[in-house]
Backbone bond lengths (Angstrom), bond angles and torsions (degrees), N, CA, C in turn:
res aa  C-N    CA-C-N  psi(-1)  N-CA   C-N-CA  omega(-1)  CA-C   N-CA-C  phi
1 X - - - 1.459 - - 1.522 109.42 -
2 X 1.571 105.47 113.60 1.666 103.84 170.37 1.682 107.11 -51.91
3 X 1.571 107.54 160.06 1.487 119.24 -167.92 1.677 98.01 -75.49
4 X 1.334 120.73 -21.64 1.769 110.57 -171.65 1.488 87.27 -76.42
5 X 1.522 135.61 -55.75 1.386 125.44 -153.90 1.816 98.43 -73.06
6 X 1.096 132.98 -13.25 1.558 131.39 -176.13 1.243 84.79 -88.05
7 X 1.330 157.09 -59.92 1.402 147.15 -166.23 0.858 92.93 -65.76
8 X 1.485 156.15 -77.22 1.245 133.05 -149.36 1.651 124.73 -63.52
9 X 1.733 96.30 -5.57 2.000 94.87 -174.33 1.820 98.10 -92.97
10 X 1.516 98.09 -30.58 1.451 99.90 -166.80 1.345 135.67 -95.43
11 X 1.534 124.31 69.52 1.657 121.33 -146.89 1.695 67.38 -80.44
12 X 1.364 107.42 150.70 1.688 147.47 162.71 1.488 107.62 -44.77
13 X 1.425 153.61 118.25 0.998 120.73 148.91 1.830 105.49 -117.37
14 X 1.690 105.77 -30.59 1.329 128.05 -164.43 1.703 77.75 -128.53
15 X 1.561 106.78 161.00 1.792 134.72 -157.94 1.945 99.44 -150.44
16 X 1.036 126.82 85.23 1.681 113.57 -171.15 1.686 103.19 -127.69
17 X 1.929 87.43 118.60 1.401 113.12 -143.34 1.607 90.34 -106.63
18 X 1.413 130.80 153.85 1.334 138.85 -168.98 1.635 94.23 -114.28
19 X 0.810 125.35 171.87 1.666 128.81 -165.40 1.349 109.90 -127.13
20 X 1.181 151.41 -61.85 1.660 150.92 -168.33 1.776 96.68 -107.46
21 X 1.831 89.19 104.37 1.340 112.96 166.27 1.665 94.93 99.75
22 X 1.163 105.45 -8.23 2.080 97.95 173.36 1.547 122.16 -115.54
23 X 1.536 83.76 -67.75 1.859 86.00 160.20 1.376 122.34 -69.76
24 X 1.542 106.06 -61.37 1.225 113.65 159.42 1.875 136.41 -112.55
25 X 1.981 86.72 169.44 1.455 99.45 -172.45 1.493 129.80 -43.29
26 X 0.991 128.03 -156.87 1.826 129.30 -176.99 1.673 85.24 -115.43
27 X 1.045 107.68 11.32 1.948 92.97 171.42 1.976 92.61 -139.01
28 X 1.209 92.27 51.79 1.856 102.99 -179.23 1.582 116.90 36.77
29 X 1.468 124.47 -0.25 1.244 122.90 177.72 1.515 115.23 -75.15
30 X 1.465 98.86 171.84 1.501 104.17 -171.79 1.300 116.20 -126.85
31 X 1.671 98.25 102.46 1.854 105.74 -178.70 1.313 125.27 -23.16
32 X 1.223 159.00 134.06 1.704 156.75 170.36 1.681 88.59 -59.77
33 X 1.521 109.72 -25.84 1.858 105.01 -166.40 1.070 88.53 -49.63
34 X 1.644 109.58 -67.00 1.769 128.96 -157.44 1.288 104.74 -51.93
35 X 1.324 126.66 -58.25 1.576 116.63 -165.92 1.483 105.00 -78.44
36 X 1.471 132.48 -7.12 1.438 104.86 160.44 1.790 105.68 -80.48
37 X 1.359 114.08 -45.83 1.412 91.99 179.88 1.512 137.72 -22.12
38 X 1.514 102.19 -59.52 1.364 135.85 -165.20 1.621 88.04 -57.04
39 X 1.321 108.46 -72.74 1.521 107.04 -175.90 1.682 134.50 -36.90
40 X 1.278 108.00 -27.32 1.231 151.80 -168.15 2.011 103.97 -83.02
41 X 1.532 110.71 -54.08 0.907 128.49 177.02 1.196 105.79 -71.77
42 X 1.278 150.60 -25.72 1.390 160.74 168.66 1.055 106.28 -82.77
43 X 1.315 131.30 -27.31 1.543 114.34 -178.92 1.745 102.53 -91.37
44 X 1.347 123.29 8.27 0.994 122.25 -170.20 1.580 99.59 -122.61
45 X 1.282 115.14 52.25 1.648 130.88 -174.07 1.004 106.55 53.37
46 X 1.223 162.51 -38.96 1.792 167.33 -95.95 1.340 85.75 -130.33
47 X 1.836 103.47 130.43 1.178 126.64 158.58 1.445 119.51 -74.63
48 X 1.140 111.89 150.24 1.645 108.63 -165.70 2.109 93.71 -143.60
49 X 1.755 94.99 115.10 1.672 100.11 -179.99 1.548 108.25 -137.22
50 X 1.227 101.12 132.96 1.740 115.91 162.94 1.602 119.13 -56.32
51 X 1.685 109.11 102.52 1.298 122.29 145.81 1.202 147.57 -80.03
52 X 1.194 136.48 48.70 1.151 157.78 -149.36 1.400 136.32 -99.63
53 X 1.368 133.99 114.37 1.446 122.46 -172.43 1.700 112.64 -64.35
54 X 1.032 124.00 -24.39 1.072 152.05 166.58 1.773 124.56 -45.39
55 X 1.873 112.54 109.93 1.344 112.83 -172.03 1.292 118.04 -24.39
56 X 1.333 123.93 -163.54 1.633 134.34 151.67 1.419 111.06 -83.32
57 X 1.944 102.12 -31.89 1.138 90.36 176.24 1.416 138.71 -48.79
58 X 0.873 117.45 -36.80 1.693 149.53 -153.73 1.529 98.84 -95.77
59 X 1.625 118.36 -55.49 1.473 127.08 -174.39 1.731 107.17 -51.23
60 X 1.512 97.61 -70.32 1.332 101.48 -162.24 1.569 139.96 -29.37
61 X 1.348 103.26 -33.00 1.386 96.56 -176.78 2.166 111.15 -84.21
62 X 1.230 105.03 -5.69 1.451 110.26 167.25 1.678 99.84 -87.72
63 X 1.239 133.21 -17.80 1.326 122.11 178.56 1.589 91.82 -66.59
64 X 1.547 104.74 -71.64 1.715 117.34 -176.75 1.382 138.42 -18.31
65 X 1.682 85.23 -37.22 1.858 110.17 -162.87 1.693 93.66 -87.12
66 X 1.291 109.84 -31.17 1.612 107.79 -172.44 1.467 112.95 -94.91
67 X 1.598 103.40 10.31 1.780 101.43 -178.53 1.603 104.39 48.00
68 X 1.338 123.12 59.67 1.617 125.73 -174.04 1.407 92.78 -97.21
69 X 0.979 113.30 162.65 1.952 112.05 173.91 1.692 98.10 -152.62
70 X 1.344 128.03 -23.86 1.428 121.15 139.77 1.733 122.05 -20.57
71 X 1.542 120.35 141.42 1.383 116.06 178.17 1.788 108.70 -75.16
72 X 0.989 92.28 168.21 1.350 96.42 160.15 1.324 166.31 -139.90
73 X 1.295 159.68 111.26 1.642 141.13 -85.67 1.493 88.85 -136.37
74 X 1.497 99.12 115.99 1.701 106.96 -174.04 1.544 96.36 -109.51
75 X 1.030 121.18 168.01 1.709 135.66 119.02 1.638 80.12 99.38
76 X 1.134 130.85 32.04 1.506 141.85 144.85 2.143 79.46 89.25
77 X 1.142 100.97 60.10 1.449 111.39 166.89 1.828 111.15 79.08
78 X 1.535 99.82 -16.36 1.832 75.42 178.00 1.324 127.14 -74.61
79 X 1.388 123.79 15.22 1.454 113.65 170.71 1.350 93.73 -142.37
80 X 1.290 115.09 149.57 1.875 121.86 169.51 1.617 93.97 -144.33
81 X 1.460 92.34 129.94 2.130 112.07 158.28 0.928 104.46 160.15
82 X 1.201 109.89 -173.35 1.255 127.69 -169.74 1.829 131.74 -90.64
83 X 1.298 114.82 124.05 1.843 96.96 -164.90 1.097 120.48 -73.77
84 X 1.386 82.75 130.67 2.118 93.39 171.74 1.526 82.32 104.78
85 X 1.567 149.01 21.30 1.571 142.87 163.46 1.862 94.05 -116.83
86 X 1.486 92.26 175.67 1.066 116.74 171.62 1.939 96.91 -75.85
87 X 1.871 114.22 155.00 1.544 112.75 156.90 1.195 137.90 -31.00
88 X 1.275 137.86 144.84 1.441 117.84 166.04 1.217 104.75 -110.30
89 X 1.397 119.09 11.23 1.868 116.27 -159.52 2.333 78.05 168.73
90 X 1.525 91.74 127.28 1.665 97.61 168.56 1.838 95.98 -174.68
91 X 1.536 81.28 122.73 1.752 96.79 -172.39 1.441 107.16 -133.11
92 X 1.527 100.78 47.21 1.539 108.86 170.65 1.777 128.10 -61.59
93 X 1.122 123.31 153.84 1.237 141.46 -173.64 1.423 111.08 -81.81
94 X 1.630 107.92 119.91 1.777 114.05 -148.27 1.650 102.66 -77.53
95 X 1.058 120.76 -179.57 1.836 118.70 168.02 1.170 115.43 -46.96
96 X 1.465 123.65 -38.51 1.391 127.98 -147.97 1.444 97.65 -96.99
97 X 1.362 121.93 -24.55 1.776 136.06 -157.33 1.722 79.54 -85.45
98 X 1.688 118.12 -55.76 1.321 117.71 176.45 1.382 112.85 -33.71
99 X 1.083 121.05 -118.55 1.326 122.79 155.62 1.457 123.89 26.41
100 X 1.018 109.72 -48.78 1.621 113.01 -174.56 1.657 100.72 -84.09
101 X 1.299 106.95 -38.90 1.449 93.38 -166.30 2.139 100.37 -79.34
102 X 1.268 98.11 -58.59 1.276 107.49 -175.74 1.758 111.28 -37.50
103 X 1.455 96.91 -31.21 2.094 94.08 172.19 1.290 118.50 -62.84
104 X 1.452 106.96 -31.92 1.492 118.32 -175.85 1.692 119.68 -78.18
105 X 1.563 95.42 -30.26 1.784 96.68 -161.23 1.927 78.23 -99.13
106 X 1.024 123.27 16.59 1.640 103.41 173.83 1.481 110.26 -94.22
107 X 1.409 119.10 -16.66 0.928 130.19 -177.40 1.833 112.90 -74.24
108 X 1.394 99.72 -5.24 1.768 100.34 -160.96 1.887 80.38 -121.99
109 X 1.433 77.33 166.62 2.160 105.31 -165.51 1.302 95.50 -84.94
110 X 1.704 124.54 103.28 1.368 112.05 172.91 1.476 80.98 159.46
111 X 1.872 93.28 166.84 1.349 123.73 167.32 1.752 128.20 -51.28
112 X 1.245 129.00 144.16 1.301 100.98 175.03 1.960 89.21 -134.20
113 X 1.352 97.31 142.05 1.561 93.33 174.40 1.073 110.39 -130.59
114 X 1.640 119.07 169.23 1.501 102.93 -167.18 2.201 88.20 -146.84
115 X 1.340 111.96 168.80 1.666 83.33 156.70 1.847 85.58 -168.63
116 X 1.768 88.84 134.12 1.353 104.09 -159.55 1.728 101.04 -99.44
117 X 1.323 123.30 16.07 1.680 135.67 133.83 1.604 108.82 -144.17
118 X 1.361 92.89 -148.54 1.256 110.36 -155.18 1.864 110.01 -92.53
119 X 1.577 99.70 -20.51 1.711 123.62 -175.29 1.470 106.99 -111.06
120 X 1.570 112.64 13.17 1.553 93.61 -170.22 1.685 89.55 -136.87
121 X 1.387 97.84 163.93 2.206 101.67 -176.59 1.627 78.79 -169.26
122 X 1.404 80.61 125.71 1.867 108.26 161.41 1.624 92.75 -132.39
123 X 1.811 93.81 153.61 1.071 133.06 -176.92 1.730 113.09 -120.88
124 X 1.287 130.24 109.40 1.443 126.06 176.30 1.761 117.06 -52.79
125 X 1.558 90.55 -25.57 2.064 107.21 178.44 0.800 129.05 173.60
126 X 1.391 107.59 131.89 1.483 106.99 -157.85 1.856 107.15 -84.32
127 X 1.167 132.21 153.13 1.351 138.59 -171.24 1.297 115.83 -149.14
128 X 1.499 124.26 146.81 1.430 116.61 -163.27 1.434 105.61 -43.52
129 X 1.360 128.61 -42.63 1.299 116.43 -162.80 1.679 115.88 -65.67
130 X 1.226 109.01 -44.10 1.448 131.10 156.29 2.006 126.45 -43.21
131 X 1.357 100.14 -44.76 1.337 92.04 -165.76 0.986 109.43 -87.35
132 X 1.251 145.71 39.77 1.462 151.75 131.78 1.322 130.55 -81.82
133 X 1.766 118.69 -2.11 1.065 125.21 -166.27 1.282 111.89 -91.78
134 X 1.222 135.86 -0.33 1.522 130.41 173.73 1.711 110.31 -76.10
135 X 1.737 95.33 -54.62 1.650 105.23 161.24 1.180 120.32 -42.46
136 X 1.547 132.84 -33.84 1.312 123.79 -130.43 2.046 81.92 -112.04
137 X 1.202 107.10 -44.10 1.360 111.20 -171.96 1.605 124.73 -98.14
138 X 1.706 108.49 -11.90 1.161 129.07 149.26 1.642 107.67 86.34
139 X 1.591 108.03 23.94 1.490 106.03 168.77 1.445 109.47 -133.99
140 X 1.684 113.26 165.37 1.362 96.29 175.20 1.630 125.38 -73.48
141 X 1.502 124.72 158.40 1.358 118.38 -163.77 2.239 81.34 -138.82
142 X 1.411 79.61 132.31 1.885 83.14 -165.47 1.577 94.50 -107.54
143 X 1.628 98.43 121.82 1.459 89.75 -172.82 1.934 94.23 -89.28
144 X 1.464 106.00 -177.07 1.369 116.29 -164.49 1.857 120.64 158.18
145 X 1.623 79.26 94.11 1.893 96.48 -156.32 1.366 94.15 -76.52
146 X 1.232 135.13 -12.19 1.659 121.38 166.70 1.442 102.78 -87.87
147 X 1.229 144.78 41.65 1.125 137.78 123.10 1.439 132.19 -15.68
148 X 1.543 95.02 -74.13 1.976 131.38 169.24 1.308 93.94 -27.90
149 X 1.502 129.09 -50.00 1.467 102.86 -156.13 1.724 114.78 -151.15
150 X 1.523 97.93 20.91 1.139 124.99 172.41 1.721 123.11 -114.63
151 X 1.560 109.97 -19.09 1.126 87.37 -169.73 1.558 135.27 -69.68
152 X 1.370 132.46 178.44 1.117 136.32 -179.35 1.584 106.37 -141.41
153 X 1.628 109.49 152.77 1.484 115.56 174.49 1.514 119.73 78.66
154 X 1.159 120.50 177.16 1.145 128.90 -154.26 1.973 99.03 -99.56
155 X 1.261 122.93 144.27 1.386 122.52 -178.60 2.017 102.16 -139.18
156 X 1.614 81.95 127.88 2.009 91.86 176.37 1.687 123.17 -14.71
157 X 1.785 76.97 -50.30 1.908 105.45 -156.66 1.267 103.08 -169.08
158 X 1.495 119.73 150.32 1.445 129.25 165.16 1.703 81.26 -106.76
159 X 1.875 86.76 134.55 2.140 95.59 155.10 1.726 98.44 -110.11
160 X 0.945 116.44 173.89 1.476 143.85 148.17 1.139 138.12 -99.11
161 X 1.207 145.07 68.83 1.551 123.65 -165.58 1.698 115.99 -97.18
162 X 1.042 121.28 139.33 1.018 105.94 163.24 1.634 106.80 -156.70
163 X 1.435 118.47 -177.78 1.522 112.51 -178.75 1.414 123.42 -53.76
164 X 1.612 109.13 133.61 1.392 117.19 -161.26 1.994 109.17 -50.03
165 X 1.327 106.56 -38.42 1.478 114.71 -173.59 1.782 108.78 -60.59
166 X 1.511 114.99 -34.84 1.250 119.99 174.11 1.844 114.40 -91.14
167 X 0.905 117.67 13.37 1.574 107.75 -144.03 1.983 79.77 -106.47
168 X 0.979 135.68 -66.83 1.733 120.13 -173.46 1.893 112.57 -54.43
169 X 1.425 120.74 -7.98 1.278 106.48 179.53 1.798 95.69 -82.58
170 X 1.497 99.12 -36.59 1.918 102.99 -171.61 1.601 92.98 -71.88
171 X 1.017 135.51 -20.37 1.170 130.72 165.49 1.536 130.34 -58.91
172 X 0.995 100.24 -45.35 1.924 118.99 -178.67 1.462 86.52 -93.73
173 X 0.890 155.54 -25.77 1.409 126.26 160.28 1.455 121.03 -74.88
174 X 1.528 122.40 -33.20 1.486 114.24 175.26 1.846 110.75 -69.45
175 X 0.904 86.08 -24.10 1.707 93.84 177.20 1.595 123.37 -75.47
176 X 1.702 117.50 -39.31 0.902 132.51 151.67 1.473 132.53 -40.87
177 X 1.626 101.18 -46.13 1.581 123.67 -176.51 2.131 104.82 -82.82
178 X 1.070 105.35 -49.43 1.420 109.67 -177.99 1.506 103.06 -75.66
179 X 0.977 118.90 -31.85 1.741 111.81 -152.22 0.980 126.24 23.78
180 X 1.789 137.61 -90.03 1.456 110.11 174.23 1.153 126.62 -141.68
181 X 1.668 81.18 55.83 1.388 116.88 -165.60 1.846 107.17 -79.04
182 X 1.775 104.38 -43.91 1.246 106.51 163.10 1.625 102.66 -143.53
183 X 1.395 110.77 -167.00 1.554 111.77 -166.37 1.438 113.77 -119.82
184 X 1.685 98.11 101.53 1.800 103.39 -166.14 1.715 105.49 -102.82
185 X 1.074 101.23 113.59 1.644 126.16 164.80 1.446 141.28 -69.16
186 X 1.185 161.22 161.83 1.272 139.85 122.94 1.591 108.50 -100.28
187 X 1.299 104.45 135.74 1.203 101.70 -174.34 1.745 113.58 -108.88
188 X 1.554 118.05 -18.89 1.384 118.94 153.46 1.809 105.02 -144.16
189 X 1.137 114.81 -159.18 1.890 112.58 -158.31 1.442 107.85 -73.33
190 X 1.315 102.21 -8.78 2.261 96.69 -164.18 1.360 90.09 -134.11
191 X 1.940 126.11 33.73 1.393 102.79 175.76 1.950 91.71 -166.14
192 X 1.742 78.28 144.59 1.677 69.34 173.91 2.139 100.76 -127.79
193 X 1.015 112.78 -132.61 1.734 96.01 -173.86 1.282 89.14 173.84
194 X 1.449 124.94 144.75 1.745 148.42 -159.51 1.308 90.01 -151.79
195 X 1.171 102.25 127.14 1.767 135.06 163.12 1.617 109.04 -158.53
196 X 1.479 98.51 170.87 1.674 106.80 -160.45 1.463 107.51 -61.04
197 X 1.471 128.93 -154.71 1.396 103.96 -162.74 1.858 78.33 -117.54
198 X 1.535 96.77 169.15 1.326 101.54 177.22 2.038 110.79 81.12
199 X 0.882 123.35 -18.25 0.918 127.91 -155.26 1.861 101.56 -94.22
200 X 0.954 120.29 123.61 1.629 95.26 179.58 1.456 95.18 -161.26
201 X 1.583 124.04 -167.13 1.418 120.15 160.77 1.588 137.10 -30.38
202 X 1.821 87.26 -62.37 1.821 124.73 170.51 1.710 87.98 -29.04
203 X 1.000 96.06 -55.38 2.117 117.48 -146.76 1.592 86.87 -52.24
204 X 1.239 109.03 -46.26 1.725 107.62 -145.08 1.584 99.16 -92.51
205 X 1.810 102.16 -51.56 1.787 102.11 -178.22 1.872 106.43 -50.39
206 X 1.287 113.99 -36.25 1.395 126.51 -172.20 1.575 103.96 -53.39
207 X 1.458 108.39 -30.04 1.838 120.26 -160.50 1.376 82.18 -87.26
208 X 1.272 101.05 -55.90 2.263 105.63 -164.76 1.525 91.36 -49.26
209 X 1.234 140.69 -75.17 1.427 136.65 -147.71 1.247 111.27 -60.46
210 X 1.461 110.88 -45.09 1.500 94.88 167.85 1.400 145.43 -69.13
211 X 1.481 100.47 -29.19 1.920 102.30 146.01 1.238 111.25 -57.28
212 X 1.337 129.25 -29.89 1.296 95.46 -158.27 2.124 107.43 -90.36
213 X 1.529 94.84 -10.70 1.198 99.30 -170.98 1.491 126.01 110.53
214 X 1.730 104.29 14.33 1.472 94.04 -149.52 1.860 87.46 -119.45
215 X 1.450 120.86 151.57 1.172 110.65 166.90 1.289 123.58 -108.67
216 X 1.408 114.09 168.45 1.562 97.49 -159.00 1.234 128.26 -89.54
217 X 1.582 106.59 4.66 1.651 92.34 170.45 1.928 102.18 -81.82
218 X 1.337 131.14 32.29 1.622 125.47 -178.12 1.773 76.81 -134.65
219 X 1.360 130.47 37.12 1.644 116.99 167.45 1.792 114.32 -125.45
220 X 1.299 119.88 89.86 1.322 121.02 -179.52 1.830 87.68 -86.32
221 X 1.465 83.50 146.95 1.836 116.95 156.24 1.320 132.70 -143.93
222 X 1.537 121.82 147.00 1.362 130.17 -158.80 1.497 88.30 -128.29
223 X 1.516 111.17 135.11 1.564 132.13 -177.06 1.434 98.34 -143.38
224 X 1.702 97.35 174.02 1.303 97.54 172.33 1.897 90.40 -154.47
225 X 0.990 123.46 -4.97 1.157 108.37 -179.56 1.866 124.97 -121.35
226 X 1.516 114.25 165.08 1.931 80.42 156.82 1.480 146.01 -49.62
227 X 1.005 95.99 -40.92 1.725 99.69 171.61 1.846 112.02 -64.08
228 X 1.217 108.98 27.24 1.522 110.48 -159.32 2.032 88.96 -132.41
229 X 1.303 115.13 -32.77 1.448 115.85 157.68 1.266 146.33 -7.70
230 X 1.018 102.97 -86.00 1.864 108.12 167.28 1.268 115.59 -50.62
231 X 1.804 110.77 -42.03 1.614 107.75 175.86 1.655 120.05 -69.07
232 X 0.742 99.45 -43.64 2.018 100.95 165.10 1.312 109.41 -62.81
233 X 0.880 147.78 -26.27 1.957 154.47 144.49 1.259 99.47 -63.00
234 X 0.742 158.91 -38.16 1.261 146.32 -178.60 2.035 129.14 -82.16
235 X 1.818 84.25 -39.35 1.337 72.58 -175.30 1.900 105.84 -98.67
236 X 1.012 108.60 175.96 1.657 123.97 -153.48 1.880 81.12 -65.18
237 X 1.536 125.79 -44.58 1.030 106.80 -147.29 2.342 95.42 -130.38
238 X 1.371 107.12 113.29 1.601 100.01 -142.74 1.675 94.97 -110.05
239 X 1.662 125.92 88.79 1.476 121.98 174.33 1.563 125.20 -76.19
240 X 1.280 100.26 128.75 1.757 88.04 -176.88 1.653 95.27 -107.36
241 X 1.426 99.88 163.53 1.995 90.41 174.81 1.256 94.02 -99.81
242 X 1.478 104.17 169.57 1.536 110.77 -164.60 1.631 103.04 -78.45
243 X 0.915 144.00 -39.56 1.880 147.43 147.76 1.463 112.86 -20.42
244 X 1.443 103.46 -17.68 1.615 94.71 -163.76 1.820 112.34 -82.52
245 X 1.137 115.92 170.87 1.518 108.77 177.25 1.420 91.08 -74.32
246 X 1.785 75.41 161.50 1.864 111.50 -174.16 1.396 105.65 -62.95
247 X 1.044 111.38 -19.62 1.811 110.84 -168.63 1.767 102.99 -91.53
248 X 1.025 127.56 -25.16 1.407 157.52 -172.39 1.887 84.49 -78.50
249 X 1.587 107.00 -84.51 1.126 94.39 -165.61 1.644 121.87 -60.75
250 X 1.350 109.12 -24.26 1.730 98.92 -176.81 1.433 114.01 -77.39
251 X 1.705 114.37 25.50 1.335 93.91 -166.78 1.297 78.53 -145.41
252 X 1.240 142.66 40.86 1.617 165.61 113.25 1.624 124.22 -66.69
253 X 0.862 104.31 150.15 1.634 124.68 -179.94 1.320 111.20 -76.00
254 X 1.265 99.05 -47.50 1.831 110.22 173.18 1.161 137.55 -151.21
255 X 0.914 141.81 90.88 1.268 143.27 178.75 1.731 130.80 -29.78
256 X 1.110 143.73 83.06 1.463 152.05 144.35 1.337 126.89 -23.66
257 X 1.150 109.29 116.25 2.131 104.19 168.11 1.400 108.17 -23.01
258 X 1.122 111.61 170.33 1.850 124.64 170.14 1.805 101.06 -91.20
259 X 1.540 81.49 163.13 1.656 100.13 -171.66 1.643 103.25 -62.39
260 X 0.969 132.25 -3.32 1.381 141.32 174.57 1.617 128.78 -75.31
261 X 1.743 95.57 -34.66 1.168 113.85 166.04 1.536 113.01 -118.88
262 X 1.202 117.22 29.04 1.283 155.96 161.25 1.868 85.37 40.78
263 X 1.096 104.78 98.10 1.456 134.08 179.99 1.315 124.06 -53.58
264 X 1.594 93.18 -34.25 1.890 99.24 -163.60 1.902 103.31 -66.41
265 X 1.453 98.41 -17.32 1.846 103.91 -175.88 1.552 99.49 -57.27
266 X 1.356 117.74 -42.14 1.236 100.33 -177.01 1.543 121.75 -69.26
267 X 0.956 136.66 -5.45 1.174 150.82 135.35 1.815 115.28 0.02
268 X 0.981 90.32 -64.46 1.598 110.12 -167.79 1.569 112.35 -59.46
269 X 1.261 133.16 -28.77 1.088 121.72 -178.36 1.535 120.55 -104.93
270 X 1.438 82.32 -13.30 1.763 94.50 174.79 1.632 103.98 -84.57
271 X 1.307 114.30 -38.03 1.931 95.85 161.18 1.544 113.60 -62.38
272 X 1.269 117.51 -62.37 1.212 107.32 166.48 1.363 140.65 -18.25
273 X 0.917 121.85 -15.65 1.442 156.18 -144.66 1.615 95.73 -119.56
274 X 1.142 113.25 -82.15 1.500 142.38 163.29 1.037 90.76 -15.09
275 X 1.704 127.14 -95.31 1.058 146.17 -179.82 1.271 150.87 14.05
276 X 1.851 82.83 -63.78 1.376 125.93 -176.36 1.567 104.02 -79.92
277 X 1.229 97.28 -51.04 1.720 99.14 -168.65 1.524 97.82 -52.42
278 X 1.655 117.93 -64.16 1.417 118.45 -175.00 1.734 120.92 -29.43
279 X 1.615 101.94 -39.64 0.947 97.90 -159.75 1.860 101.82 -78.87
C-alpha cells in the first residue's frame, strides 16, 4: 500500500510504540528526539501505548518518564494494564507449558529466563552474553539453576538468549520441536521468546483498543523487529524502522529512518498528514 492510500484508511486515534530499537536506543536509553515526539503526539489527541516484549519490570520507568496513563502490553502482548493494577488481559504460560519448554531449551547453549509476574525475571545462568543485563536494564535479575527442574507456577514467557552466531540454529530447533504447539519468536539477534500459541502483539494491542474504545482502522504502530509482525498487520496503519529486517519492512505500510537517526521524528508529518485529511 502506497503511503497516500494508508493515510487515507488510517485517521490516528491510538499510536502503539515497541521499545528496544523503536522507542528506544541499542543502549535501552531514550532519545530527547523520541520523548518530544511522543509528547507532541499527545498533544495532538492521539493516544500513545507501550508494546513491548519486555516485563513491566523493565517497561515501567519509560511509561513514568512519558507521564503515559494508557495501559500497557508487555511480554509481546500476553499481559495488558496498567502498573501497580490488577490485569486487564493475562495469557500466561501454565506450569506444565513451563516445563515442557524449559526441558527442551536446557538442552541448548544459552540463558534461559522465565518470570513468574510481571516485576519479577529469573535467569537459570548467567553467561557472558547475559551478565550484563542487570546493568544494562537496571533491575535485579535472580539467577537460579534449579529452575530446570524445580520450577513451579505459571510464567508470562520463557526467552532464550544466547550468542547471536548460535542463536537461529537454537531457534530452528525450538520451532521444529514445538511446532504449533506454542509461538516462538526472536525478538532481537541473541534472543528468541515462547508464549502460548496465538498470542502475540496483534493479540494484546487488539485487547488494548478495545478497552480503550478505539477501532482499528484509528490504530497506527511502529516496530522494528520480528516479534513486531502481526502488530504491523494488524493495525490499519503498520511502521517499520528503517534498521529493521527486510521481511519486517515489506510487511509495513511505511518505512521510517533507523533508530540512529531516531525515526520516530518522522512520525510527525505523516500524522499530520492523517490529520488533515480527517479533518
Amino acid at each position: 500500500m502506497g503511503d497516500e492510500a494508508a493515510l487515507m484508511l488510517a485517521q490516528p486515534r491510538l499510536l502503539a510504540l515497541d521499545l528496544d530499537g523503536t522507542l528506544l536506543d541499542e543502549h535501552s536509553m531514550l532519545p530527547k528526539e523520541h520523548e518530544e515526539l511522543v509528547h507532541w503526539v499527545r498533544q495532538q489527541g492521539i493516544e500513545v501505548a507501550i508494546v513491548t516484549g519486555r516485563p513491566l519490570l523493565t517497561t515501567r520507568w519509560v511509561w513514568e518518564r512519558l507521564q503515559l496513563d494508557t495501559p500497557v502490553v508487555c511480554f509481546n502482548g500476553v499481559w495488558v494494564g496498567v502498573p501497580g493494577e490488577a490485569p486487564l488481559a493475562c495469557e500466561a504460560l501454565h506450569e506444565h507449558e513451563v516445563h515442557d519448554i524449559i526441558s527442551v531449551l536446557g538442552e541448548l547453549d544459552g540463558s534461559i529466563c522465565v518470570y513468574p509476574g510481571v516485576e519479577r525475571w529469573l535467569i537459570h545462568r548467567f553467561t557472558n552474553r547475559t551478565r550484563d543485563f542487570s546493568r544494562l536494564y537496571g533491575v535485579t535479575i535472580e539467577e537460579n539453576p534449579d529452575i530446570l527442574r524445580t520450577w513451579q507456577g505459571d510464567s508470562c514467557k520463557v526467552m532464550f538468549v544466547s550468542e547471536p552466531d548460535r542463536l537461529q540454529a537454537a531457534l530452528r530447533q525450538a520451532r521444529d520441536h514445538f511446532a504449533d504447539r506454542y509461538h516462538v519468536v526472536a525478538s532481537q539477534q541473541d534472543r528468541f521468546e515462547i508464549h502460548r500459541p496465538g498470542i502475540t502483539k496483534a493479540w494484546g494491542l487488539a485487547q488494548l483498543a478495545q478497552l480503550m474504545g478505539i477501532e482499528q482502522a484509528s490504530v497506527w504502530a511502529v516496530g522494528d523487529a520480528a516479534n513486531d509482525t502481526e502488530m504491523l498487520e494488524w493495525a490499519a496503519m503498520g511502521c517499520a524502522m528503517g534498521h529493521a529486517p527486510q521481511t519486517l519492512r515489506d510487511c509495513a505500510d511505511v518505512t521510517l529512518p533507523s533508530i540512529h537517526e531516531y525515526g520516530l521524528q518522522a512520525l510527525r508529518p505523516l500524522l499530520q498528514t492523517a490529520l488533515t485529511e480527517k479533518s
